[in-house]
VEXMI-102179 format. One record per residue: x, y, z of N, C-alpha, C, O in turn; residue in one letter. Coordinates in steps of 0.1 Angstrom, whole numbers, padded with zeros to 4 digits, always signed. Example, Ala and Ser with C-alpha at 12.3 -4.5 7.8 and 13.67 -1.06 7.14 Angstrom:
BEGIN
+0132-0057+0078+0123-0045+0078+0132-0033+0078+0142-0033+0085a+0128-0022+0071+0137-0011+0071+0129+0000+0079+0134+0011+0080s
END
This chain:
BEGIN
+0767+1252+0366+0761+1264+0362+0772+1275+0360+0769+1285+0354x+0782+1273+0362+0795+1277+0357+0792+1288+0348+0793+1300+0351x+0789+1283+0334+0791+1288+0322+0779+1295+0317+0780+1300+0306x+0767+1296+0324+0757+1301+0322+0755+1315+0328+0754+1317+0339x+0755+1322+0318+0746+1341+0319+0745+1337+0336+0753+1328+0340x+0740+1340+0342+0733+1343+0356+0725+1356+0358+0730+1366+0365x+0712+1356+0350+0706+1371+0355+0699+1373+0370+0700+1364+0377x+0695+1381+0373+0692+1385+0384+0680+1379+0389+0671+1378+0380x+0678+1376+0402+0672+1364+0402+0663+1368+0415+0664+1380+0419x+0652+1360+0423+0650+1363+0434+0651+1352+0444+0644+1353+0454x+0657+1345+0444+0660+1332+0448+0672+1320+0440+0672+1315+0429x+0681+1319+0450+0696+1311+0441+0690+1295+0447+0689+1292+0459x+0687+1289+0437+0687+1268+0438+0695+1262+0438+0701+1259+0428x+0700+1255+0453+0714+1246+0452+0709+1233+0457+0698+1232+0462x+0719+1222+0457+0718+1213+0462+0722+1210+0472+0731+1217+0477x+0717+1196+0478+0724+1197+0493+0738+1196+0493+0742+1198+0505x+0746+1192+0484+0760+1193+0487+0762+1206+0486+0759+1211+0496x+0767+1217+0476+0765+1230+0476+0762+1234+0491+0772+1237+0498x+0750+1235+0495+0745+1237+0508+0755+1235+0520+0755+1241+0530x+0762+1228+0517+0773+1218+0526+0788+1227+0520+0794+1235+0526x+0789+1222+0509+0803+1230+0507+0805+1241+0500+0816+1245+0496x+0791+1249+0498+0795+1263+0495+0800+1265+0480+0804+1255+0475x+0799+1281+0470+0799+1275+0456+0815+1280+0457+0821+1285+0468x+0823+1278+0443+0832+1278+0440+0831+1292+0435+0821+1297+0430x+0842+1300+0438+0840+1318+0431+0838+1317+0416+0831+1326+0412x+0841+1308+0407+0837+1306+0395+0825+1305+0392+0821+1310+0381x+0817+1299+0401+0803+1295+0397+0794+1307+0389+0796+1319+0392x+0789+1306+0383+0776+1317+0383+0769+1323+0392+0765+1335+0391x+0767+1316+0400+0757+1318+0411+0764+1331+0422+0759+1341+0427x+0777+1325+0422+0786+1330+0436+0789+1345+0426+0788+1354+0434x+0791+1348+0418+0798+1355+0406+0789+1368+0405+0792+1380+0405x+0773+1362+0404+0761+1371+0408+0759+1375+0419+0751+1385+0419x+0762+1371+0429+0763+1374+0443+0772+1380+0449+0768+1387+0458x+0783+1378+0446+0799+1387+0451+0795+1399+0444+0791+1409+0450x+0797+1399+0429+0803+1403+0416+0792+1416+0415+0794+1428+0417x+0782+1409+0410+0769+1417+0404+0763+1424+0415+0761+1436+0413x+0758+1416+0429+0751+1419+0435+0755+1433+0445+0751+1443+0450x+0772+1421+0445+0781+1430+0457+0777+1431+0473+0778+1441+0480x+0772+1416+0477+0771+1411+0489+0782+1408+0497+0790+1400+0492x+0784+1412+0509+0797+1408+0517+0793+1399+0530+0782+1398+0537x+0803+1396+0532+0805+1389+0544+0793+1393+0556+0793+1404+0562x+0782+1381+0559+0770+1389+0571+0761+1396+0560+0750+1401+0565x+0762+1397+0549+0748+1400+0539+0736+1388+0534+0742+1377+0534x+0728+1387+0533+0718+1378+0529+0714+1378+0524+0709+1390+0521x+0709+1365+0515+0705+1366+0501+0688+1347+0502+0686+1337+0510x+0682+1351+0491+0670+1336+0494+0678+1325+0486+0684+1325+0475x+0676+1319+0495+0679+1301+0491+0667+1292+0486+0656+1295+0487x+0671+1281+0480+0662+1269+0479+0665+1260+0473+0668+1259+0461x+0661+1248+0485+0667+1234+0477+0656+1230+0471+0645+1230+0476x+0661+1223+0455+0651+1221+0445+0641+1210+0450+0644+1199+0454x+0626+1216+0449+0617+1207+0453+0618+1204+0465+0619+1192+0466x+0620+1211+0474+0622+1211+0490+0621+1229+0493+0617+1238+0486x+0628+1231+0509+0623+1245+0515+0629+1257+0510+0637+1257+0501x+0626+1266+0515+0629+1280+0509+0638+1280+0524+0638+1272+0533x+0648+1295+0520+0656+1295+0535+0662+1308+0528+0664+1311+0516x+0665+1317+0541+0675+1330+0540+0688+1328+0547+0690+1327+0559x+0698+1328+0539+0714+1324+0541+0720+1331+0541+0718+1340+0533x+0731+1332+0550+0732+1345+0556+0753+1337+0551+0758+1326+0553x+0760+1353+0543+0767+1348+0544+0783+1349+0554+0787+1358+0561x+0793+1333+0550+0797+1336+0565+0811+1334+0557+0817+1325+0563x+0820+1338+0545+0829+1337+0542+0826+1337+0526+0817+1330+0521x+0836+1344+0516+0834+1349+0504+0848+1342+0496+0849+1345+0484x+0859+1334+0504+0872+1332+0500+0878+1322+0508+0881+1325+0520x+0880+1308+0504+0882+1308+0488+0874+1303+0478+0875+1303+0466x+0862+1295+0490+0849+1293+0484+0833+1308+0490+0836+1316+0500x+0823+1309+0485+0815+1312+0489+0808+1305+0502+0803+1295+0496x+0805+1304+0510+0799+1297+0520+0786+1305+0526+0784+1317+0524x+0780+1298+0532+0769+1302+0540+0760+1296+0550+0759+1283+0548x+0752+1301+0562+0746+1295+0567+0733+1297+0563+0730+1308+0559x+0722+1288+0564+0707+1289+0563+0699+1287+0573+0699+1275+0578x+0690+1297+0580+0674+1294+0583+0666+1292+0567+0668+1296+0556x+0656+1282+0573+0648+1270+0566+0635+1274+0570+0632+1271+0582x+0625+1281+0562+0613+1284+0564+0606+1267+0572+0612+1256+0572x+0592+1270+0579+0594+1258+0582+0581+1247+0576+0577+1237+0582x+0577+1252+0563+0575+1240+0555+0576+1243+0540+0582+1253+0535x+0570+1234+0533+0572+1239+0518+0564+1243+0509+0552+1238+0511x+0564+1251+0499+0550+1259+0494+0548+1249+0486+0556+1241+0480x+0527+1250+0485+0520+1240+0477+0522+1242+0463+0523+1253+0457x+0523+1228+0456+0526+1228+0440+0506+1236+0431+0495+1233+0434x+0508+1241+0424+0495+1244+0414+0494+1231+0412+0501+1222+0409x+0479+1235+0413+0472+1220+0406+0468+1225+0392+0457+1230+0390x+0479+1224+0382+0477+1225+0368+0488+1220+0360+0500+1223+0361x+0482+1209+0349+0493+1209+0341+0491+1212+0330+0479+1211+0326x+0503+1218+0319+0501+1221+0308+0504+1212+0298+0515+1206+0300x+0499+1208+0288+0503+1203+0277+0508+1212+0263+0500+1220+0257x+0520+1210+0258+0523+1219+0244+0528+1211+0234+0535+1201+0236x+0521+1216+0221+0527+1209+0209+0540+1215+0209+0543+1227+0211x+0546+1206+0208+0561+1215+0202+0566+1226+0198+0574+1225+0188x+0565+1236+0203+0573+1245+0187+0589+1251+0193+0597+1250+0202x+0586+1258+0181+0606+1259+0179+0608+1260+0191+0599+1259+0199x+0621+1262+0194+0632+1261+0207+0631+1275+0210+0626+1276+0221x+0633+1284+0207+0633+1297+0214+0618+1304+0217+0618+1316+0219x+0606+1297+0217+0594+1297+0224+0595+1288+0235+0591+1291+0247x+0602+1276+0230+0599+1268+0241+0607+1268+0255+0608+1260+0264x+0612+1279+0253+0625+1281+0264+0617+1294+0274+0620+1298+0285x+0606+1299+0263+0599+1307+0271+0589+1304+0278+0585+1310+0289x+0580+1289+0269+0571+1287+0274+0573+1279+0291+0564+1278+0300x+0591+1274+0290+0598+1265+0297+0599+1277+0314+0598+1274+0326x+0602+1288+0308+0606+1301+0322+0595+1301+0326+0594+1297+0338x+0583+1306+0318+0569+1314+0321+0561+1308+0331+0558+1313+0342x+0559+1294+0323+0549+1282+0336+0560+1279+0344+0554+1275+0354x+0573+1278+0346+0580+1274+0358+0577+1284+0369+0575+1281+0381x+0577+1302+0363+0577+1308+0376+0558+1311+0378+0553+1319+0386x+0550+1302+0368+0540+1306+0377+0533+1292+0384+0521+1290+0387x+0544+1282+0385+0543+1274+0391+0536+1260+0392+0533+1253+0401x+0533+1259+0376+0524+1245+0371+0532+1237+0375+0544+1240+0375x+0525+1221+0379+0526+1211+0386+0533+1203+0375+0543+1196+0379x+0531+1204+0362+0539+1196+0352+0541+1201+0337+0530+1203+0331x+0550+1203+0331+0547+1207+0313+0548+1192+0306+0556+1183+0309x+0540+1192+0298+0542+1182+0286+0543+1187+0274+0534+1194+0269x+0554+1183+0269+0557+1188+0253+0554+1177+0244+0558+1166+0248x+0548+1177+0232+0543+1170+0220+0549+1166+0211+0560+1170+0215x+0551+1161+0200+0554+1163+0188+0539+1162+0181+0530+1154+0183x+0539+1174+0172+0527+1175+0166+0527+1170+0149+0536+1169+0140x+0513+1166+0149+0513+1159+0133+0517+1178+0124+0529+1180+0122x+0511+1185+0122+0515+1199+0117+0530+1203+0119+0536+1210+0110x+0538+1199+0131+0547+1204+0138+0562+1202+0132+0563+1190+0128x+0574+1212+0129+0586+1210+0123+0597+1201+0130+0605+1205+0138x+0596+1189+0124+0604+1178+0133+0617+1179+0131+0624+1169+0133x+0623+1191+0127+0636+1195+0136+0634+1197+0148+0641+1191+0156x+0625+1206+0154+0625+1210+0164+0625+1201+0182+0626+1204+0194x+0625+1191+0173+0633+1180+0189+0640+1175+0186+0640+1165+0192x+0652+1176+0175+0665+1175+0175+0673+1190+0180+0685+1191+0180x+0665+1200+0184+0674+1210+0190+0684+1201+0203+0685+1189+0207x+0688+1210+0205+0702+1211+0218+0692+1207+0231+0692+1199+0241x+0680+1220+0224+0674+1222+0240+0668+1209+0245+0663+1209+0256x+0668+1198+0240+0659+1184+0244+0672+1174+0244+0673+1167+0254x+0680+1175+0235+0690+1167+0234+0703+1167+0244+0710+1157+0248x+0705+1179+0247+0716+1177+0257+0705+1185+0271+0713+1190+0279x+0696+1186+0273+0689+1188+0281+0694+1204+0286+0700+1206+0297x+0692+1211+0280+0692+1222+0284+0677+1227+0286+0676+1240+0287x+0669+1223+0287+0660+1226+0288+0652+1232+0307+0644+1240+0310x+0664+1221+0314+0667+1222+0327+0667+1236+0332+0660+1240+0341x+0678+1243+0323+0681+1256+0327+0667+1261+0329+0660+1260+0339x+0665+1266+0320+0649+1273+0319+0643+1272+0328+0645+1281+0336x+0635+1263+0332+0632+1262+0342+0631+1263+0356+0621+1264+0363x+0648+1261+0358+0651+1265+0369+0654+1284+0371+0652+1289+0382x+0657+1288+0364+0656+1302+0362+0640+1308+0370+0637+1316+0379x+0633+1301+0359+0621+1304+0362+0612+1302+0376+0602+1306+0381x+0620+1297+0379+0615+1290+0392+0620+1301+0404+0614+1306+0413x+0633+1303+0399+0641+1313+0407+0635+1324+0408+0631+1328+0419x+0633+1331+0397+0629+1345+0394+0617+1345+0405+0616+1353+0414x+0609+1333+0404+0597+1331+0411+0596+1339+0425+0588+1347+0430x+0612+1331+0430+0613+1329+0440+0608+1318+0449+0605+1318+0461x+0606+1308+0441+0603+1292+0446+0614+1279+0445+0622+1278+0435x+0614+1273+0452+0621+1263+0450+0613+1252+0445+0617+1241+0448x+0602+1252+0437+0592+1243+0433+0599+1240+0417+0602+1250+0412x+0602+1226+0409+0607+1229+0397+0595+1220+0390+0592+1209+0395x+0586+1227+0375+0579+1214+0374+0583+1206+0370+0595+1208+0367x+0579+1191+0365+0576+1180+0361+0580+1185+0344+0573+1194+0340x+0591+1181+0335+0594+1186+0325+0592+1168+0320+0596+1158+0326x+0586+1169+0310+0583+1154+0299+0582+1155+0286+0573+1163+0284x+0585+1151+0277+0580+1149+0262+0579+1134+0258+0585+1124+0262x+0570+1136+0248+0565+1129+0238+0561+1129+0220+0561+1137+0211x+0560+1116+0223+0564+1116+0204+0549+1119+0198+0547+1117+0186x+0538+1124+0205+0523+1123+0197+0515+1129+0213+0519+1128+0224x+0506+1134+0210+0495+1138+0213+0488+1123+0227+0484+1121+0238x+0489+1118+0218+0484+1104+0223+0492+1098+0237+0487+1091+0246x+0503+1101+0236+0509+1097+0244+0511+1106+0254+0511+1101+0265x+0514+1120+0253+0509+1130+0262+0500+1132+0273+0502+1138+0283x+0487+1124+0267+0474+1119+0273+0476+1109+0282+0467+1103+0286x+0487+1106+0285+0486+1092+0294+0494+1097+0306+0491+1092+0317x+0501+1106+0305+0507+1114+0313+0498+1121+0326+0501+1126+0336x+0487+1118+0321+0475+1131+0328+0470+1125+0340+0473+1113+0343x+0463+1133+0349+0455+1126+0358+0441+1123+0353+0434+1131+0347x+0437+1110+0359+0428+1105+0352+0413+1113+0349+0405+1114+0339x+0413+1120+0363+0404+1128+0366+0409+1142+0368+0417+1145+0377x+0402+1154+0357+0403+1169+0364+0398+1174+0352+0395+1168+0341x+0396+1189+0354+0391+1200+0346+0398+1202+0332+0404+1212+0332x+0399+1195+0321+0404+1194+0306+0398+1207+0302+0387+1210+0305x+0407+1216+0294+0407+1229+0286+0415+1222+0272+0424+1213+0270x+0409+1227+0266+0422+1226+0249+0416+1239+0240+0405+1241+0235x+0432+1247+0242+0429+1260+0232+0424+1259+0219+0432+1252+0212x+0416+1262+0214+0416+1263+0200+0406+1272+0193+0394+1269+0192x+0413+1285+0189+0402+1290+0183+0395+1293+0169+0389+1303+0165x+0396+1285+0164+0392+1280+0156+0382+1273+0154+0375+1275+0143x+0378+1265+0163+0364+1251+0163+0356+1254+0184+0347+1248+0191x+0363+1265+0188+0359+1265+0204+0348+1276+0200+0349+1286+0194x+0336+1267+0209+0319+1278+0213+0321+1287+0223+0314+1297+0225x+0334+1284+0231+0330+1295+0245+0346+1301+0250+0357+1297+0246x+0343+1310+0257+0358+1317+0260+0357+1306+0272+0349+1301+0279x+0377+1308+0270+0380+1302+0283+0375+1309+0297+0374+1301+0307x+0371+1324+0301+0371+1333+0311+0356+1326+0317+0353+1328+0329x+0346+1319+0307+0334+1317+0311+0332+1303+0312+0322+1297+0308x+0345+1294+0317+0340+1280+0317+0344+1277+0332+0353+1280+0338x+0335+1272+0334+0330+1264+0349+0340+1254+0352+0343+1247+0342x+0347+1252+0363+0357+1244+0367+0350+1230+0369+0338+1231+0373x+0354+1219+0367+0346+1208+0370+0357+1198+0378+0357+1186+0376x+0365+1204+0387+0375+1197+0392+0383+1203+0399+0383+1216+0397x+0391+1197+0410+0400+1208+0414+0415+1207+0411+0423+1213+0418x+0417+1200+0399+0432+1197+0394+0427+1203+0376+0417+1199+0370x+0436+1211+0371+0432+1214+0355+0442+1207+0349+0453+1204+0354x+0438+1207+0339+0450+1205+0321+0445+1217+0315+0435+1224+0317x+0457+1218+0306+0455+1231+0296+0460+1221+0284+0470+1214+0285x+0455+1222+0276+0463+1213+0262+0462+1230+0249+0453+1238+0244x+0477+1229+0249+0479+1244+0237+0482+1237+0226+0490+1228+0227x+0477+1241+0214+0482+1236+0201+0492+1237+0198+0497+1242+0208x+0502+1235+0187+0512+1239+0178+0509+1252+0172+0497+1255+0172x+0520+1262+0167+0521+1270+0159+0509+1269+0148+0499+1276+0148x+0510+1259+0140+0501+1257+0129+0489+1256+0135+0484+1267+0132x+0481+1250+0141+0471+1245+0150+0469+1230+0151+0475+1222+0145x+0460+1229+0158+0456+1213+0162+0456+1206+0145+0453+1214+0136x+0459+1194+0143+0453+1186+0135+0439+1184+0134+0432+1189+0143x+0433+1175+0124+0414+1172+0126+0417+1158+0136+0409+1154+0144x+0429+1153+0132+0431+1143+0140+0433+1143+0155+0428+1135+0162x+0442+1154+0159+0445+1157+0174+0429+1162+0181+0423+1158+0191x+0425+1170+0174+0411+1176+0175+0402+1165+0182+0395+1167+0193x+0402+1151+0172+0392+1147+0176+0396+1140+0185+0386+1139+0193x+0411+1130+0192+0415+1125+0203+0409+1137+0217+0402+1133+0226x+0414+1149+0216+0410+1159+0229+0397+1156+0232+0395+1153+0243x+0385+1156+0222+0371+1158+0222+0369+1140+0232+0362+1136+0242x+0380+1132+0223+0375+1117+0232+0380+1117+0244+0377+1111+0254x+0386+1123+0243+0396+1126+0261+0386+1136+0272+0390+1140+0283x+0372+1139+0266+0368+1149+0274+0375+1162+0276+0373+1169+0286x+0384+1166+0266+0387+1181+0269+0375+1189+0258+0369+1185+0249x+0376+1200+0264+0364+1209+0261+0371+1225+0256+0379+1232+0263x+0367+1227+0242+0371+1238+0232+0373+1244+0240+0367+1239+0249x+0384+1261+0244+0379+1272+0247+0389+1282+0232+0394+1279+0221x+0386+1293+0241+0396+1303+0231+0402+1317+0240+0410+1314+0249x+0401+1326+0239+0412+1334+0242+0404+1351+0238+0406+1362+0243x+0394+1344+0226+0391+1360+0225+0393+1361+0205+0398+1352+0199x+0390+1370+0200+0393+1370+0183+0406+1377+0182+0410+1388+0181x+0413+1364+0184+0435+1365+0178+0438+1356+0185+0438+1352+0196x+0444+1353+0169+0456+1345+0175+0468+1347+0183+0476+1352+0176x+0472+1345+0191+0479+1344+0203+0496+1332+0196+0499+1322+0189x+0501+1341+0202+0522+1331+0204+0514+1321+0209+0502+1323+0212x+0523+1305+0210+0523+1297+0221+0528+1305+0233+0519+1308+0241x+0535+1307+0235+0539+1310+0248+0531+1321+0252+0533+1325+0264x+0521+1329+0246+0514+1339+0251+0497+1332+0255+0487+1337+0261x+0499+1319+0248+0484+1315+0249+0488+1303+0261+0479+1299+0269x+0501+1297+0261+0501+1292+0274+0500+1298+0288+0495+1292+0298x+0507+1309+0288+0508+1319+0302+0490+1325+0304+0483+1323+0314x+0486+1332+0293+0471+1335+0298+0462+1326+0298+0453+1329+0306x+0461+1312+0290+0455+1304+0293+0453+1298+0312+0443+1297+0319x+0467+1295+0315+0474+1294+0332+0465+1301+0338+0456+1295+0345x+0467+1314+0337+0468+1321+0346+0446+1321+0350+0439+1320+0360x+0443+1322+0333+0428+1321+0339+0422+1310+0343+0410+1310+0347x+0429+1300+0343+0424+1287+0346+0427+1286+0363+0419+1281+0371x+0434+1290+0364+0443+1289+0380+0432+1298+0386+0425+1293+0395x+0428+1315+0381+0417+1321+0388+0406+1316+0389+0400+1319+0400x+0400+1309+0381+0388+1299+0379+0385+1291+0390+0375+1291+0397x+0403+1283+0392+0402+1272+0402+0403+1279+0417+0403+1273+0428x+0404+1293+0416+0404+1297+0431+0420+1292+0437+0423+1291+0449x+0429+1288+0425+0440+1285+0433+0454+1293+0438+0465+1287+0439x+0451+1306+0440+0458+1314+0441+0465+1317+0458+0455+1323+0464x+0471+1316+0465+0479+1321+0473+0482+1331+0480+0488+1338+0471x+0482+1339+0497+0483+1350+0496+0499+1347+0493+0505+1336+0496x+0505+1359+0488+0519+1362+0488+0524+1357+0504+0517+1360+0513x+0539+1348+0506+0544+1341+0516+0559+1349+0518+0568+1341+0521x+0563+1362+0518+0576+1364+0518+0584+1357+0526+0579+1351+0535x+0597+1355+0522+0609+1349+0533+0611+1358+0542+0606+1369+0538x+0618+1360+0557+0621+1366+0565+0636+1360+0573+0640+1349+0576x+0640+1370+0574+0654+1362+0584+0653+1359+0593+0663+1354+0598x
END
C-alpha cells in the first residue's frame, strides 16, 4: 500500500503479519497516521484484520517502524445477506460501484460482461493487474469494517447466475420492461440478489435468462439512474425491505 493516495479513513486493514511487525514509516497507512493524522506515541487509532475482528490499537512506538498494541472487540460483525450483480461498465464507475457496496457491506459483487457492454472495459488495469482490491478495501475502511466482499467476474450473464444462492429474494433493475417499484416489493427470502444492468441496458436476451432465473422486474422511479447510483439505492432499499439493518456497534478502548 506503499504507493497509494491514503485518504482518511475510519478504520486502517492489516494483516496478521503487519499486526506483528508493525508498518514501515513509508507505508501509506503509517504516513496517514504519523503524517496526516498526527498521532503520537499512546494515541489510538481502529484496526481490522481483513474478514476477521475489529480492535482499537493503541500506539507504542513511531521509529523506526510504526508499531502497536491491540484490544480485539470480542466477536465479528455479521456479513449482509445481499449480493449484487453488475454488467460491466467502464472502470471509473466500477471503482465506485467497487467503494459504495463495500462500505455498505454486501456479502458479494459480481461483475458481467454484457452482450451491449464495451469489451475494452475488462482489459482495463482495474481487473487485470487487480487493482480492483484497492477499492474495496477503502471502502470497507471508510465503513469502518473489516468485512471485504466476495469480488468475482464473469464472461456472461449466465455465468454470473451460477454464482448465486440457490434460493433468495431475486430483484433485476430495469426500467424499462419492470410493473412495480422496487420500494413496494415483498421480500420472499431472507438472503437478496440485486442484478443491475449495463450502461446500455439489459439485452432481450439477458432479459429473458433473469425472468428464467426467477428474478422479478423492479425500477427506481421515472429516470434513469448511473450504475453506480442504481446499485447503491437499489442496496440500500432492498436491505430496508429485508429488515437487515443493525443498530450502530462503535469500537471502544
Amino acid at each position: 500500500m506503499s504507493q497509494t493516495n491514503y485518504a482518511s479513513v475510519n478504520l486502517v486493514l492489516l494483516t496478521e503479519k503487519e499486526l506483528a511487525d508493525g508498518l514501515g514509516l513509508d507505508d501509506a497507512r503509517a504516513v496517514h497516521l504519523l503524517a496526516t493524522v498526527g498521532l503520537k506515541v499512546g494515541a489510538t487509532f481502529h484496526i481490522g484484520i481483513k474478514n476477521a475482528r475489529r480492535g482499537i490499537a493503541t500506539i507504542t512506538a513511531t521509529h523506526p517502524k510504526l508499531t502497536f498494541t491491540v484490544t480485539f472487540e470480542d466477536g465479528v460483525q455479521k456479513r449482509i445477506p445481499l449480493t449484487v450483480i453488475v454488467g460491466l461498465p467502464r472502470p471509473q464507475t466500477a471503482k465506485k460501484v467497487l467503494h459504495d457496496l463495500a462500505s455498505v457491506g454486501v456479502d458479494k459483487i459480481i461483475f458481467f460482461d454484457t452482450e451491449k457492454g464495451d469489451a475494452g472495459y475488462a482489459t482495463s488495469s482495474l481487473w487485470k493487474d487487480a487493482e480492483w482490491g484497492e477499492h474495496v478495501t477503502k471502502g470497507a475502511e471508510q465503513a469502518c469494517s473489516a468485512l471485504i466482499p466476495e469480488v468475482v467476474r464473469y464472461d456472461s450473464l449466465e455465468g454470473a447466475l451460477t454464482h448465486i444462492k440457490a434460493n433468495g429474494w431475486r430483484i433485476a433493475l430495469d426500467p424499462y420492461e419492470a410493473s412495480q417499484a422496487l420500494g413496494g416489493a415483498a421480500p420472499t427470502a431472507t438472503y437478496a440478489v440485486l442484478a443491475i444492468g449495463p450502461e446500455r441496458g439489459w439485452s432481450a436476451a439477458e432479459r429473458t435468462l433473469l425472468l428464467k432465473n426467477n428474478f422479478v422486474l423492479c425500477h427506481l422511479g421515472d429516470r434513469i439512474l448511473r450504475v453506480e447510483s442504481a446499485a447503491l439505492a437499489g442496496s440500500m432499499i432492498m436491505l430496508s425491505q429485508l429488515k437487515a439493518w443493525e443498530k450502530h456497534r462503535p469500537l471502544a478502548p
